[in-house]
N, C-alpha and C positions, 0 to 999 in steps of 0.2 A: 454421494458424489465425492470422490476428491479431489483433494486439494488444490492441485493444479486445473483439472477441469472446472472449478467453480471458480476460477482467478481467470481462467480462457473465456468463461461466460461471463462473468462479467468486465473484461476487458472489449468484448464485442460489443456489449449493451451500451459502453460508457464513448467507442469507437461510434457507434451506429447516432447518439444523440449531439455528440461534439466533433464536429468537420475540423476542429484545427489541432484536434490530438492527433501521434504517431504511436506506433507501435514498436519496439524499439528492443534492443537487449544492450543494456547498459552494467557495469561494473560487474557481469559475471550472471544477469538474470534477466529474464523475462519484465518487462516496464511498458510504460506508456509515458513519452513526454509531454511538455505541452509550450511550444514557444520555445521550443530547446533545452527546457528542465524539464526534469526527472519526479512526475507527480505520484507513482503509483508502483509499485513492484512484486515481484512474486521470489521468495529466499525459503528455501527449506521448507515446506510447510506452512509458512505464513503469509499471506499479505503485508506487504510495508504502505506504510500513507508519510507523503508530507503534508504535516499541518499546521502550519505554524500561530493559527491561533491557538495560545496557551492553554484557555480554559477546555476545547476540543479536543486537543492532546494529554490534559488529565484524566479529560472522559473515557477516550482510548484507553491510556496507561490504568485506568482504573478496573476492565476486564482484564479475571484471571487467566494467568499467564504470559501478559501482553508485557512488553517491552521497549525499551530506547531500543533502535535499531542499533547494532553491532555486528557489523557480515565480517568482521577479523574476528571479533573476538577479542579482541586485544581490552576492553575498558574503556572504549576511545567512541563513544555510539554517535550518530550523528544525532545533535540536538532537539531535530523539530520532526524527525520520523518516528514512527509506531511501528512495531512487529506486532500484528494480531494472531493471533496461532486458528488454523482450523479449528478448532471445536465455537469460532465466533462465527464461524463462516457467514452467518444468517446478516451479521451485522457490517460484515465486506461491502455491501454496495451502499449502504449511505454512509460509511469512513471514502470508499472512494469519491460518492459528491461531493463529502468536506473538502477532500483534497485536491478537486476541479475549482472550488469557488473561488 
């Protein structure tokens, strides 16, 4: 499956169990907020999470390839997001429950 179809399915999965997520396209991508932030998003190939428990976002950062979120480029990534690349794909839907709790 890719990339985007596995970030489609599980954006319906995580829609279907929480009545007060939206579905949304925020800062140039595919998202889901929740309460009017921005918990979940889809950039190039990856899944993004906000998680701002620390030790959860080292677990993240700790799969290969995975990164601070940075959609410029620039060096500038936002603090508390994860870029997970497809080949985690398996591991997308419980980064997204992280990032609903």
């Amino acid at each position: 499956m890719d990339a985007q179809a596995r970030f489609d399915e599980i954006v319906d999965d995580v829609l279907a169990k929480n009545g007060d997520l939206e579905k949304t396209q925020m800062m140039g991508m595919p998202s889901v907020k929740r309460n009017g932030k921005l918990v979940v998003g889809f950039w190039k190939d990856t899944m993004v999470f906000k998680l701002p428990d620390a030790a959860r976002r080292e677990q993240a950062l700790a799969l290969d390839g995975a990164a601070l979120f940075d959609p410029g480029g620039r060096g500038r990534p936002f603090k508390e997001w994860v870029a997970v690349p497809h080949r985690h794909a398996d591991r997308w839907p419980a980064l997204a429950d992280q990032a609903l709790e």
